[in-house]
PDB file with SEQRES, HELIX, SHEET and CRYST1 records, atoms N, CA, C and O in Angstrom:
SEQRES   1 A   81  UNK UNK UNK UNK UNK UNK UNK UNK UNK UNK UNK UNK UNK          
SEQRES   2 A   81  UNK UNK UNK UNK UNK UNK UNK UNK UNK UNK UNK UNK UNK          
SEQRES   3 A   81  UNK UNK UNK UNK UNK UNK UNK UNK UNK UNK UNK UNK UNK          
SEQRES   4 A   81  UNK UNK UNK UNK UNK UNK UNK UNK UNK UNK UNK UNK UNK          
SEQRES   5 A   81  UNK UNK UNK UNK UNK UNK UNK UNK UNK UNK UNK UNK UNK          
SEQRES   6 A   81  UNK UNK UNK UNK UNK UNK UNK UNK UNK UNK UNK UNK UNK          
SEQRES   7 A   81  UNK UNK UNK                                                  
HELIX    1 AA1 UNK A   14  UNK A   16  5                                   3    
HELIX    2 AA2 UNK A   21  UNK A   23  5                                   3    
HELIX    3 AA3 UNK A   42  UNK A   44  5                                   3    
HELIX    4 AA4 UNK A   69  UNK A   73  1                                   5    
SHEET    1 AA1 3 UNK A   2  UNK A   3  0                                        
SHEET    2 AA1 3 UNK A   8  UNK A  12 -1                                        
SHEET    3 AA1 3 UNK A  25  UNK A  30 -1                                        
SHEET    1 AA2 3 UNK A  35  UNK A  41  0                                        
SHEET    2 AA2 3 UNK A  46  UNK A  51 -1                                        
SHEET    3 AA2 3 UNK A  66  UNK A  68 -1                                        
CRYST1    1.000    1.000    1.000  90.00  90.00  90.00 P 1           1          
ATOM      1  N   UNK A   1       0.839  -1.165   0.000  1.00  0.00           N  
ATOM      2  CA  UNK A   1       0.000   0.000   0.000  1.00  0.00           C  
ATOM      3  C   UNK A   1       0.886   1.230   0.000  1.00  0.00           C  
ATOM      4  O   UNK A   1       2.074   1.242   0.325  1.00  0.00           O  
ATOM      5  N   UNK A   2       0.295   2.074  -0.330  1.00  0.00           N  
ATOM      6  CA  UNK A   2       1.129   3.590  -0.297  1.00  0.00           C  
ATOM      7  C   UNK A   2       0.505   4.382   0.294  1.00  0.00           C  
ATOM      8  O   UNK A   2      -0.724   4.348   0.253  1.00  0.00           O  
ATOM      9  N   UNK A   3       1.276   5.452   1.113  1.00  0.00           N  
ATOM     10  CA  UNK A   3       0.908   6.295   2.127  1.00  0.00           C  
ATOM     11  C   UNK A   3       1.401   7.650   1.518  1.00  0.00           C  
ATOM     12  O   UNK A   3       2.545   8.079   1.671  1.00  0.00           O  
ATOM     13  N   UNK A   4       0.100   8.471   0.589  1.00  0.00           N  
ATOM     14  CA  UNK A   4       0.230   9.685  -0.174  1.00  0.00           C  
ATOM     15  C   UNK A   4       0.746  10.453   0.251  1.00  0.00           C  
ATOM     16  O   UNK A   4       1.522  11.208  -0.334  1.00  0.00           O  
ATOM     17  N   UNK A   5       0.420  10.467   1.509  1.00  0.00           N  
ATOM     18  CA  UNK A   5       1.438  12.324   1.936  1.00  0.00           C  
ATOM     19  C   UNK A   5       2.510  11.899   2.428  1.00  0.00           C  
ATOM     20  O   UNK A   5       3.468  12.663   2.307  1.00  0.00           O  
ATOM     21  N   UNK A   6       2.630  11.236   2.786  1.00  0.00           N  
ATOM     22  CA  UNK A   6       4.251  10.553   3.553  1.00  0.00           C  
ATOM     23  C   UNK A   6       5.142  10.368   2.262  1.00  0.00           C  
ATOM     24  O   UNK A   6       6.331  10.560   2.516  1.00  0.00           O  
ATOM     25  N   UNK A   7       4.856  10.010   0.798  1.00  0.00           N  
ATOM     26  CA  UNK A   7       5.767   9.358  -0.264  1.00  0.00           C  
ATOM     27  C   UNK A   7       6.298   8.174   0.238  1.00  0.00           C  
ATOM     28  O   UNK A   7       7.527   8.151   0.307  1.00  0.00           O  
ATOM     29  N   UNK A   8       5.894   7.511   0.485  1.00  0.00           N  
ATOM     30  CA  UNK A   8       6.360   6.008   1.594  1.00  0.00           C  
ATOM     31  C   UNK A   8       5.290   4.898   0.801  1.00  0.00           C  
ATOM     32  O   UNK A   8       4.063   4.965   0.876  1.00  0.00           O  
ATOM     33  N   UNK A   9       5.912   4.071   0.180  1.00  0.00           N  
ATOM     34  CA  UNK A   9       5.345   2.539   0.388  1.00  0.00           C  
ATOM     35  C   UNK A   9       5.508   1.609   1.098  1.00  0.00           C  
ATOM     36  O   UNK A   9       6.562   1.216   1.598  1.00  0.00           O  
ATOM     37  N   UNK A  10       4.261   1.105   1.210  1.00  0.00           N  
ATOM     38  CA  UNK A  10       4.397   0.444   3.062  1.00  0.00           C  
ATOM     39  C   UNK A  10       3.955  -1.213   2.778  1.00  0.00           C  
ATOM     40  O   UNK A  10       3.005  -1.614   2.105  1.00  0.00           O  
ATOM     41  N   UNK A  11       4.618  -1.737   3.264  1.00  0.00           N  
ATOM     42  CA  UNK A  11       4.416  -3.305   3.232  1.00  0.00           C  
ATOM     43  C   UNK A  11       4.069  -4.094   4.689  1.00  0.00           C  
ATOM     44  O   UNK A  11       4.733  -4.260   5.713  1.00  0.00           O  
ATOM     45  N   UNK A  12       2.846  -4.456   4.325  1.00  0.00           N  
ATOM     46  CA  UNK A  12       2.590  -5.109   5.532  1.00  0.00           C  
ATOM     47  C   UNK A  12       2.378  -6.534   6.249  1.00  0.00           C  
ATOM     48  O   UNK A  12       1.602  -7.052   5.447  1.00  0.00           O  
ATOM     49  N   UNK A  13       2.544  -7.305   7.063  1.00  0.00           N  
ATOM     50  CA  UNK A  13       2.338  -9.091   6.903  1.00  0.00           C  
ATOM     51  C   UNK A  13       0.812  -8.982   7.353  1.00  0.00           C  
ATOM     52  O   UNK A  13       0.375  -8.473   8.386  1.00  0.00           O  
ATOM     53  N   UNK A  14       0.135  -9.575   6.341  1.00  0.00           N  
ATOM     54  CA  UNK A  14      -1.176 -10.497   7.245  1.00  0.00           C  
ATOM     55  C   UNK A  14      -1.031 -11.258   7.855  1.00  0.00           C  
ATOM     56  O   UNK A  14      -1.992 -11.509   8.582  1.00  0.00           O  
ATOM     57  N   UNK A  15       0.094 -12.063   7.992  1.00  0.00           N  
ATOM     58  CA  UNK A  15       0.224 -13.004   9.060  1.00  0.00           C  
ATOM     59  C   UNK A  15      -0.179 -12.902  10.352  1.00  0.00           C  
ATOM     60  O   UNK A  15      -0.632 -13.778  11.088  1.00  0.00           O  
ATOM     61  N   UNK A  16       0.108 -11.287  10.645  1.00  0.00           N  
ATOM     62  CA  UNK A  16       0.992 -11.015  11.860  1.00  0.00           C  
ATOM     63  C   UNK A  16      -0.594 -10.056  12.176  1.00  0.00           C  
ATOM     64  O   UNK A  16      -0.562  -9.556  13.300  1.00  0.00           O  
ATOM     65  N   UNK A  17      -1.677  -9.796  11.530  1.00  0.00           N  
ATOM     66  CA  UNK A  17      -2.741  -9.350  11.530  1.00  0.00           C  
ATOM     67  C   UNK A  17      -3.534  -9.751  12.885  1.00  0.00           C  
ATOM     68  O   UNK A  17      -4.189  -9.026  13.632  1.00  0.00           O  
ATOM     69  N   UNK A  18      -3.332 -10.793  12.942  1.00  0.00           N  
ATOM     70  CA  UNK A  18      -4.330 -11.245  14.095  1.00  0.00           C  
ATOM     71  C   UNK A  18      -3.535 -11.734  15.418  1.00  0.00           C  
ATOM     72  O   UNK A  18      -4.156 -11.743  16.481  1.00  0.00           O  
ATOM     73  N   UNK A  19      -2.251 -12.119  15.387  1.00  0.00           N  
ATOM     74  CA  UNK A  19      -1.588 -12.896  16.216  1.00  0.00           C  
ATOM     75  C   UNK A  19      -0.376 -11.223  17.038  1.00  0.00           C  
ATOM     76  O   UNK A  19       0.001 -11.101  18.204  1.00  0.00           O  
ATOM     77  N   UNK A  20      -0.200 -10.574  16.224  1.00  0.00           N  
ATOM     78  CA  UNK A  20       0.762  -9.442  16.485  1.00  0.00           C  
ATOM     79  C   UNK A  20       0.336  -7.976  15.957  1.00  0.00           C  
ATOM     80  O   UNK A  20       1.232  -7.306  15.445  1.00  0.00           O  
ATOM     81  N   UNK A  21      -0.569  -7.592  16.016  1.00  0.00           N  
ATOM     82  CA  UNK A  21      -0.809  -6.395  14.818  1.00  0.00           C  
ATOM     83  C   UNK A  21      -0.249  -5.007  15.224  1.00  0.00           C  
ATOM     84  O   UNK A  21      -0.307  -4.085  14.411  1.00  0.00           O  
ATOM     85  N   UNK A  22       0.308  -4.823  16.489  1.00  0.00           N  
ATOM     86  CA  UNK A  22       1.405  -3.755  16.599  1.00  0.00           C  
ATOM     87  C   UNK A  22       2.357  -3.425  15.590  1.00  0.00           C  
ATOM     88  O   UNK A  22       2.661  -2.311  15.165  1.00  0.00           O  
ATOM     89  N   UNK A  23       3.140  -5.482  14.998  1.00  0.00           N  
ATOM     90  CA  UNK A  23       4.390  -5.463  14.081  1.00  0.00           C  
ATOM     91  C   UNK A  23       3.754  -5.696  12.976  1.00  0.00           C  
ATOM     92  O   UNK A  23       4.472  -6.642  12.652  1.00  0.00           O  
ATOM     93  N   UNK A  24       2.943  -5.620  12.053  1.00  0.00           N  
ATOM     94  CA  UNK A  24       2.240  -5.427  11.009  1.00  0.00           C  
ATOM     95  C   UNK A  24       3.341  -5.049   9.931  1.00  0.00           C  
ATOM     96  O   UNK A  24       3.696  -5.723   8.964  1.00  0.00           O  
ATOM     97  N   UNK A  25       3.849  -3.643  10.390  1.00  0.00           N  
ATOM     98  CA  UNK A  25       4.240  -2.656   9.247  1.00  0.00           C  
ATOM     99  C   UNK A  25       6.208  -3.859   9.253  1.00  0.00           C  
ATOM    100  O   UNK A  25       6.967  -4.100  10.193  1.00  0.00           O  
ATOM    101  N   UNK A  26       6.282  -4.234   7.872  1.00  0.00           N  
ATOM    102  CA  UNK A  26       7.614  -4.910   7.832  1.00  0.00           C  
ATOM    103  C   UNK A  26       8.228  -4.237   6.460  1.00  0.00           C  
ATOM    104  O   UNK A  26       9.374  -4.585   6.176  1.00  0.00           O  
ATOM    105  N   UNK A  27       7.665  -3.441   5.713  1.00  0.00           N  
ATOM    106  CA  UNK A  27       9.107  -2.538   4.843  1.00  0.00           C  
ATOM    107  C   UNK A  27       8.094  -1.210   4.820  1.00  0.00           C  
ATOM    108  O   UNK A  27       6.881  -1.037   4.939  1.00  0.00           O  
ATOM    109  N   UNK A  28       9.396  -0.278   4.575  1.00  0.00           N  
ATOM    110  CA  UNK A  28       8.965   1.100   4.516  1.00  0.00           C  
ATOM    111  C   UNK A  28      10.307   1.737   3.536  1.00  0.00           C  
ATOM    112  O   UNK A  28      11.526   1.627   3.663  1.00  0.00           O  
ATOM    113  N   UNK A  29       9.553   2.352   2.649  1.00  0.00           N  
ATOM    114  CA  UNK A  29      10.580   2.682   1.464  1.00  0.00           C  
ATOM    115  C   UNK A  29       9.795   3.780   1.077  1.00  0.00           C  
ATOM    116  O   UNK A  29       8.626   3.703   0.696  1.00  0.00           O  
ATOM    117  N   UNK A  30      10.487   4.837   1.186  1.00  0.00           N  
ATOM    118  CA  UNK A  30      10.687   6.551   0.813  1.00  0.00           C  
ATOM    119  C   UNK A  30      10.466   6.428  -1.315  1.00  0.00           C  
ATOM    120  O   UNK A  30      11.492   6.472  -1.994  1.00  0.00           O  
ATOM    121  N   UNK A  31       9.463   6.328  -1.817  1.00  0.00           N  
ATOM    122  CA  UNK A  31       9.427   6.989  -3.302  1.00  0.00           C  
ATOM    123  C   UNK A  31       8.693   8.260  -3.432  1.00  0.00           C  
ATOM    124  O   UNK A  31       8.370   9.101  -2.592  1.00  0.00           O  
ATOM    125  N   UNK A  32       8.539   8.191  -4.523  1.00  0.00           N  
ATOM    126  CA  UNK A  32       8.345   9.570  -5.245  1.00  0.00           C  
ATOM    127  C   UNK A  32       6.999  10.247  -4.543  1.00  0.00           C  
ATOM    128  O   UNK A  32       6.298   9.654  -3.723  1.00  0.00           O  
ATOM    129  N   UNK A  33       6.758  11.663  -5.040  1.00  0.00           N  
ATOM    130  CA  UNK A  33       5.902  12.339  -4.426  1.00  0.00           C  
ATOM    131  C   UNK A  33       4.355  12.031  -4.735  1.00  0.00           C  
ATOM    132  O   UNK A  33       4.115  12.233  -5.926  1.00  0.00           O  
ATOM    133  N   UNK A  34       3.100  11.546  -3.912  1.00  0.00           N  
ATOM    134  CA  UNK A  34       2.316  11.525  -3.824  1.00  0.00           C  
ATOM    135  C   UNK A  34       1.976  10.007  -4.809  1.00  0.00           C  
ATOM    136  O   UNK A  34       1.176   9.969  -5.744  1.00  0.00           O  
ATOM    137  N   UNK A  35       2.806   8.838  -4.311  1.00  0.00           N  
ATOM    138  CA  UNK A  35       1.941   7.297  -4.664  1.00  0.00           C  
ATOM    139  C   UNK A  35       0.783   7.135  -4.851  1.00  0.00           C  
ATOM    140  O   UNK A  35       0.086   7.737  -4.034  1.00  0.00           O  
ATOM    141  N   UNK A  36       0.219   6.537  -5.634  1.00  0.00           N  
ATOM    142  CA  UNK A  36      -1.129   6.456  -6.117  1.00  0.00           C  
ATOM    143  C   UNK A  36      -1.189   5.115  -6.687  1.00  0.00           C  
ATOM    144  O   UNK A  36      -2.113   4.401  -6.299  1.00  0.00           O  
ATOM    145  N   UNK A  37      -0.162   4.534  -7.753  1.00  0.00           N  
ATOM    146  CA  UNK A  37      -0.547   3.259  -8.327  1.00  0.00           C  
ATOM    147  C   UNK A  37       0.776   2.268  -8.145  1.00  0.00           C  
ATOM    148  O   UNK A  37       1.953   2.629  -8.131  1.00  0.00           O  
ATOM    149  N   UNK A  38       0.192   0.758  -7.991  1.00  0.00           N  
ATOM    150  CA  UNK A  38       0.847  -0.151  -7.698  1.00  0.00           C  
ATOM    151  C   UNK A  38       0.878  -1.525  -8.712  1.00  0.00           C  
ATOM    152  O   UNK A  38      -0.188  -2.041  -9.050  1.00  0.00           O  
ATOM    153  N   UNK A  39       2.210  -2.084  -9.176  1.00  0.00           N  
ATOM    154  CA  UNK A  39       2.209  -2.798 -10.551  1.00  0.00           C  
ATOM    155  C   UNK A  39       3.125  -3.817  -9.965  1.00  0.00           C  
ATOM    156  O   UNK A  39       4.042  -3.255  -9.366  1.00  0.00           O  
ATOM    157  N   UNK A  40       3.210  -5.265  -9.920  1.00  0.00           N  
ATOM    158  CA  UNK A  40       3.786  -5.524  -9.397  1.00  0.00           C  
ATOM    159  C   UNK A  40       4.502  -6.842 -10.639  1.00  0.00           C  
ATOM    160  O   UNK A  40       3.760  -7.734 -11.050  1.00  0.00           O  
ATOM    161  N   UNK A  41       5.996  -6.753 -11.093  1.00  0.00           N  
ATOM    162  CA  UNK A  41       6.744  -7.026 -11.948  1.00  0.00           C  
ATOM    163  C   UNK A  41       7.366  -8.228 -12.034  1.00  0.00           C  
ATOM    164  O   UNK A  41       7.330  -8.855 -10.975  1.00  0.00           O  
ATOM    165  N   UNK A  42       8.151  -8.981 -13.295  1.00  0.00           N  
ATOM    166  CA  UNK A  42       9.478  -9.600 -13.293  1.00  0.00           C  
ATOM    167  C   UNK A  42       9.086 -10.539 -12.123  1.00  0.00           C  
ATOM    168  O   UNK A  42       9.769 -10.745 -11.119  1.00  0.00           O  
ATOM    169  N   UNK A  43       7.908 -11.063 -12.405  1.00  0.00           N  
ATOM    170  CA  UNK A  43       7.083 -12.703 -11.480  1.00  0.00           C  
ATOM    171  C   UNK A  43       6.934 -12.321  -9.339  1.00  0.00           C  
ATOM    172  O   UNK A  43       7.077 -13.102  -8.398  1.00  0.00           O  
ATOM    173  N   UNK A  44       6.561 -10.631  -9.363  1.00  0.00           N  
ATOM    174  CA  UNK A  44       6.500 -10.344  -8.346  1.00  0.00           C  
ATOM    175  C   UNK A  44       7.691 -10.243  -7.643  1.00  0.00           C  
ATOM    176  O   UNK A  44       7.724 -10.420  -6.425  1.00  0.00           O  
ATOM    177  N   UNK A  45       9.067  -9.867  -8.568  1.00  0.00           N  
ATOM    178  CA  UNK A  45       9.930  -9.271  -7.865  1.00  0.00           C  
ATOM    179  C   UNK A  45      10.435  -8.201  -7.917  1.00  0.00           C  
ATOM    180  O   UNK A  45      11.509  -7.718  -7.558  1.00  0.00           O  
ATOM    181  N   UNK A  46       9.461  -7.821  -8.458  1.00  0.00           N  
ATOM    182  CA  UNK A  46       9.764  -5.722  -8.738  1.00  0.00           C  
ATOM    183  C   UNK A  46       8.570  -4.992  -8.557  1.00  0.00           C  
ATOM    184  O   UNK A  46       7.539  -5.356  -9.123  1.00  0.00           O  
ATOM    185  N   UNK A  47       8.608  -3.886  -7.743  1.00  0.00           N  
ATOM    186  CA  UNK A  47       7.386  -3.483  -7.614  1.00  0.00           C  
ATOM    187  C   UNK A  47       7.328  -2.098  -8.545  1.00  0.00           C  
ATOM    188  O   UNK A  47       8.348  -1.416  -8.461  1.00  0.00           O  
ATOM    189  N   UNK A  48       6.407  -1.649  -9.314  1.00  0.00           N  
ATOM    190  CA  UNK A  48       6.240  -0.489 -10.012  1.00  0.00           C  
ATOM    191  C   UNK A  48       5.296   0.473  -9.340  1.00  0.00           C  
ATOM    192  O   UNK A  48       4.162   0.124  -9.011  1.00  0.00           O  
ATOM    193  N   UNK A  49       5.931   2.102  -9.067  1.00  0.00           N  
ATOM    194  CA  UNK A  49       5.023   2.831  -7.999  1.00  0.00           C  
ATOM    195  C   UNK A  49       4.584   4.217  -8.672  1.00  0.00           C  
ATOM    196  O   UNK A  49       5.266   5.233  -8.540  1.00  0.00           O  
ATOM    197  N   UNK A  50       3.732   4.189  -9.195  1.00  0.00           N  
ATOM    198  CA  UNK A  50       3.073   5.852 -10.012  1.00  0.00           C  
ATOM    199  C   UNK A  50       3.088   6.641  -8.860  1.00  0.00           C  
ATOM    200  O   UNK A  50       2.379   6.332  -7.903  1.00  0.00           O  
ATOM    201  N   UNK A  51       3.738   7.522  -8.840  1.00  0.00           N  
ATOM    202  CA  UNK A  51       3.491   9.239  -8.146  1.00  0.00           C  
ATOM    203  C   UNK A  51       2.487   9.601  -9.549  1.00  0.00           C  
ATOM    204  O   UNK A  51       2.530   9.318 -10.746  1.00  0.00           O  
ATOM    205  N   UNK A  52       1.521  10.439  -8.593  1.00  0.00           N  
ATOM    206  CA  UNK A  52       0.884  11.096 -10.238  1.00  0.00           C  
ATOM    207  C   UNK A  52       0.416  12.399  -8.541  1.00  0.00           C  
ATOM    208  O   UNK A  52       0.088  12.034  -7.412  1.00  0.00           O  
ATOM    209  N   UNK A  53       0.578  13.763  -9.036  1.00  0.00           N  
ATOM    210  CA  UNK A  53       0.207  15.109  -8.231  1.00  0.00           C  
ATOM    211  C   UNK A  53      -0.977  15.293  -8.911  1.00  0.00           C  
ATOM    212  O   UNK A  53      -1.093  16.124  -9.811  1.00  0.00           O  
ATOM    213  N   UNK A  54      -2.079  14.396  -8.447  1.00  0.00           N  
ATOM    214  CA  UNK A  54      -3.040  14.838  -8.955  1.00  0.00           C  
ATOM    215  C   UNK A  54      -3.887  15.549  -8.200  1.00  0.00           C  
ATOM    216  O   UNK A  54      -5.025  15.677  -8.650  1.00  0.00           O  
ATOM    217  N   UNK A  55      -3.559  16.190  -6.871  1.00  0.00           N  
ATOM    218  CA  UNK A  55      -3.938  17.451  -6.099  1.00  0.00           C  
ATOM    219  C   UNK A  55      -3.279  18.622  -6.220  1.00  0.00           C  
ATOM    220  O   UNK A  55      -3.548  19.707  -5.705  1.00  0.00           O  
ATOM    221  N   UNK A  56      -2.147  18.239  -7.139  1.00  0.00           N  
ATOM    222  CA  UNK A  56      -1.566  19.880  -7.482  1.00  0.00           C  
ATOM    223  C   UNK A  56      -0.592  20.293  -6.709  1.00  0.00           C  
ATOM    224  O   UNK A  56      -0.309  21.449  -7.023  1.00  0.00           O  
ATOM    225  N   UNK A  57      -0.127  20.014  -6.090  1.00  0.00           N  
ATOM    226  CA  UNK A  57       1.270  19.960  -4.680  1.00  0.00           C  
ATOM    227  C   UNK A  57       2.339  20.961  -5.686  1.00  0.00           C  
ATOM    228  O   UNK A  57       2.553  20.791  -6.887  1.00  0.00           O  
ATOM    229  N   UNK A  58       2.893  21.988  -4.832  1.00  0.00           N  
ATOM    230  CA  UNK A  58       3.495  22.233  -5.182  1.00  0.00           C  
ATOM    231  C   UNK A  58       4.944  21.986  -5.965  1.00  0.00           C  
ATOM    232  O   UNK A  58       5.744  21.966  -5.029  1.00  0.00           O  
ATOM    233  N   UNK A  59       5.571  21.820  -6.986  1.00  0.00           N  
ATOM    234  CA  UNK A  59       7.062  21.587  -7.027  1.00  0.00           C  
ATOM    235  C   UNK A  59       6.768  20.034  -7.318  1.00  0.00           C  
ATOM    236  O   UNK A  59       7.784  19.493  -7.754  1.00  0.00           O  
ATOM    237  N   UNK A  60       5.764  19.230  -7.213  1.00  0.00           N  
ATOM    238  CA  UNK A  60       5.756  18.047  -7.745  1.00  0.00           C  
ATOM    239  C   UNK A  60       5.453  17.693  -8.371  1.00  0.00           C  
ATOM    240  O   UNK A  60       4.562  18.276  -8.989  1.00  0.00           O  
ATOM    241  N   UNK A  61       6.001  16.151  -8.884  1.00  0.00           N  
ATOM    242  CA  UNK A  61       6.243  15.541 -10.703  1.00  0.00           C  
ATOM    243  C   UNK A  61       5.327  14.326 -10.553  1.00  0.00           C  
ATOM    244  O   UNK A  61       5.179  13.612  -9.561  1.00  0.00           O  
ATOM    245  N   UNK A  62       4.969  14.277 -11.287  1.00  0.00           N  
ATOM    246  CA  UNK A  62       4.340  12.527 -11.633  1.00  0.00           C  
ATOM    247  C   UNK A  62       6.078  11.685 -12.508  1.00  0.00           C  
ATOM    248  O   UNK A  62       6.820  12.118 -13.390  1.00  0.00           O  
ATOM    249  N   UNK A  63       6.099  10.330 -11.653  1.00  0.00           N  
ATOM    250  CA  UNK A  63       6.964   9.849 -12.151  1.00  0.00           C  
ATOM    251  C   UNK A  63       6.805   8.544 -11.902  1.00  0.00           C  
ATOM    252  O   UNK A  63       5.676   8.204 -11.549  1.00  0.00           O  
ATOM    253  N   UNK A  64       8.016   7.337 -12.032  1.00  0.00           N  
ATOM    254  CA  UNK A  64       7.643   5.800 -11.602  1.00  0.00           C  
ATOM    255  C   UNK A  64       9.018   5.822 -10.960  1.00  0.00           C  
ATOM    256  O   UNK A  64       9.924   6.575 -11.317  1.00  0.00           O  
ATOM    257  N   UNK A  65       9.099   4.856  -9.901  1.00  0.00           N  
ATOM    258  CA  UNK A  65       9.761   4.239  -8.901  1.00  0.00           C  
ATOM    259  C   UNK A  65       9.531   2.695  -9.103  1.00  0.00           C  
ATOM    260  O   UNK A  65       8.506   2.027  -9.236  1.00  0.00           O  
ATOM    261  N   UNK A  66      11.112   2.321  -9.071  1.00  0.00           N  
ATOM    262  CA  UNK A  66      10.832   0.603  -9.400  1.00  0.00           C  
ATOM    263  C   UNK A  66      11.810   0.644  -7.864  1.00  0.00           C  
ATOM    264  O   UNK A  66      12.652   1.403  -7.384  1.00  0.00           O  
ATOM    265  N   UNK A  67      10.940  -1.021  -7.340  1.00  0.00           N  
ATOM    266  CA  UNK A  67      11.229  -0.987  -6.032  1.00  0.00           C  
ATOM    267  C   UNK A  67      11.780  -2.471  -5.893  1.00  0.00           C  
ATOM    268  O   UNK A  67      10.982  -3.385  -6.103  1.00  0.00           O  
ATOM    269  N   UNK A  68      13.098  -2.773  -5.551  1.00  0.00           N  
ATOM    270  CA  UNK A  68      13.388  -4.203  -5.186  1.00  0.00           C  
ATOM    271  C   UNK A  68      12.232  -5.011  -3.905  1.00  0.00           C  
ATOM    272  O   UNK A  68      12.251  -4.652  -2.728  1.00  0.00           O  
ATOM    273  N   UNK A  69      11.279  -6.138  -4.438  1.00  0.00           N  
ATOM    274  CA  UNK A  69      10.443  -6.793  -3.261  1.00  0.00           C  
ATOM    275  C   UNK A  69      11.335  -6.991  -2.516  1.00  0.00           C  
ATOM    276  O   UNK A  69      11.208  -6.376  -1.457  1.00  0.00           O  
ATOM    277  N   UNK A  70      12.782  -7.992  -2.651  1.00  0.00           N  
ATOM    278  CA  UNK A  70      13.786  -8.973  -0.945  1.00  0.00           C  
ATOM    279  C   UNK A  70      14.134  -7.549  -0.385  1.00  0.00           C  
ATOM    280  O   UNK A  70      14.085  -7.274   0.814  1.00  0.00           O  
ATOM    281  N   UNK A  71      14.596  -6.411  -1.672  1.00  0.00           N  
ATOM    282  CA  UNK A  71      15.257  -5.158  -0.372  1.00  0.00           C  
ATOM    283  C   UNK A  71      14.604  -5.040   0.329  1.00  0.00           C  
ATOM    284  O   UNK A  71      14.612  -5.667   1.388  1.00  0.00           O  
ATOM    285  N   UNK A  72      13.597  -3.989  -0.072  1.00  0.00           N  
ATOM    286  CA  UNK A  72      12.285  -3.769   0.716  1.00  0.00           C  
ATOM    287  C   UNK A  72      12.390  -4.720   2.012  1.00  0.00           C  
ATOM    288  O   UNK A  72      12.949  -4.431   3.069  1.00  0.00           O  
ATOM    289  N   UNK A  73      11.660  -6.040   1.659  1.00  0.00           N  
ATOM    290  CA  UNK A  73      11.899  -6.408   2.709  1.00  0.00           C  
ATOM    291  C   UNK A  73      12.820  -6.854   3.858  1.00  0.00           C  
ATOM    292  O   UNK A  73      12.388  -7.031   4.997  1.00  0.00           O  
ATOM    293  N   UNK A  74      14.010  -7.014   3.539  1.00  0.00           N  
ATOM    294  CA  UNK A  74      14.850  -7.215   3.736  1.00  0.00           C  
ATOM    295  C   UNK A  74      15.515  -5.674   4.946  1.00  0.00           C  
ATOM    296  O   UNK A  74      16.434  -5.839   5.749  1.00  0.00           O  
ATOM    297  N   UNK A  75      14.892  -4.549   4.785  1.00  0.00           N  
ATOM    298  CA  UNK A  75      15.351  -3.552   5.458  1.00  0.00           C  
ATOM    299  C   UNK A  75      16.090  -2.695   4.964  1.00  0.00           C  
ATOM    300  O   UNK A  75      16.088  -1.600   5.527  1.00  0.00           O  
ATOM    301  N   UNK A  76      17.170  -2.925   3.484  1.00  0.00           N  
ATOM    302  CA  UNK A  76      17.435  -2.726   2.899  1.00  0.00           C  
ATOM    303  C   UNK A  76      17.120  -1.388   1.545  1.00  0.00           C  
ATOM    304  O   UNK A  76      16.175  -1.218   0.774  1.00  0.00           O  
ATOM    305  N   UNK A  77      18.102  -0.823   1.712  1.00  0.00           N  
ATOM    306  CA  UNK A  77      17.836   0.267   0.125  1.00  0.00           C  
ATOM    307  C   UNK A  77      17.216  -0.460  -1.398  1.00  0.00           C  
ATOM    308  O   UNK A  77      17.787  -1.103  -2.279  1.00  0.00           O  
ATOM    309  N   UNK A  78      15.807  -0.021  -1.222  1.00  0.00           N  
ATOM    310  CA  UNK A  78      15.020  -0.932  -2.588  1.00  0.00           C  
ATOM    311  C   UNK A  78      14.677  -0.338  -3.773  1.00  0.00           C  
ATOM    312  O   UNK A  78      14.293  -0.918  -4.789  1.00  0.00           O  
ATOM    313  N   UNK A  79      14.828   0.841  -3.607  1.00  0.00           N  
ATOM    314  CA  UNK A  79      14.285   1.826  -4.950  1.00  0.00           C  
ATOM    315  C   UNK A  79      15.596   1.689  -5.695  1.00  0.00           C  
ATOM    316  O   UNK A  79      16.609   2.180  -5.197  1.00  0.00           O  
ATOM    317  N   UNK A  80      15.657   0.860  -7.207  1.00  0.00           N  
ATOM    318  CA  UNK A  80      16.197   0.432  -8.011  1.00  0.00           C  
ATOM    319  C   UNK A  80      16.925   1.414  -9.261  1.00  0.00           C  
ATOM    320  O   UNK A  80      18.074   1.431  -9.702  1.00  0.00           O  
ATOM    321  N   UNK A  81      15.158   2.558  -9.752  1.00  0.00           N  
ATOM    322  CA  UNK A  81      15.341   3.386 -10.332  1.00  0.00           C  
ATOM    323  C   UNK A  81      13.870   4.206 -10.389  1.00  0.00           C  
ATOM    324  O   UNK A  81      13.773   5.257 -11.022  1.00  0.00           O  
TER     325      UNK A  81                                                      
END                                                                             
């Protein structure tokens, strides 16, 4: 999921939904301004992330962010390009 005003895509376990849901949130990765769409690549190991400013934000671009899935999760630097 993506969290618009933050620029943050957020990955979360359902696992952990019912048994732990404090630790829910397991990657957090900083992309582009104002996330909106999610594509997921290369047999679900690349994630594709649309910024689109479609509220008009100042100084911001619509662009794509490709996101490594193991970085991401992994804790790791995942934004690829």
């Amino acid at each position: 999921m993506t969290a618009r005003e933050s620029d943050f895509l957020l990955g979360f376990s359902a696992a952990r939904l019912l048994h732990d849901p404090a630790h829910t949130l397991i990657a957090r990765v900083r992309v582009g301004e104002a996330p909106v769409g999610l594509a997921l690549v290369k047999n679900g190991t690349r994630l594709v992330v649309a910024d689109f400013n479609r509220f008009g934000a100042q100084n911001a671009t619509s662009s794509l962010a490709v996101v490594s899935v193991a970085a991401a999760m992994a804790g790791k630097p995942a934004v690829l390009g």
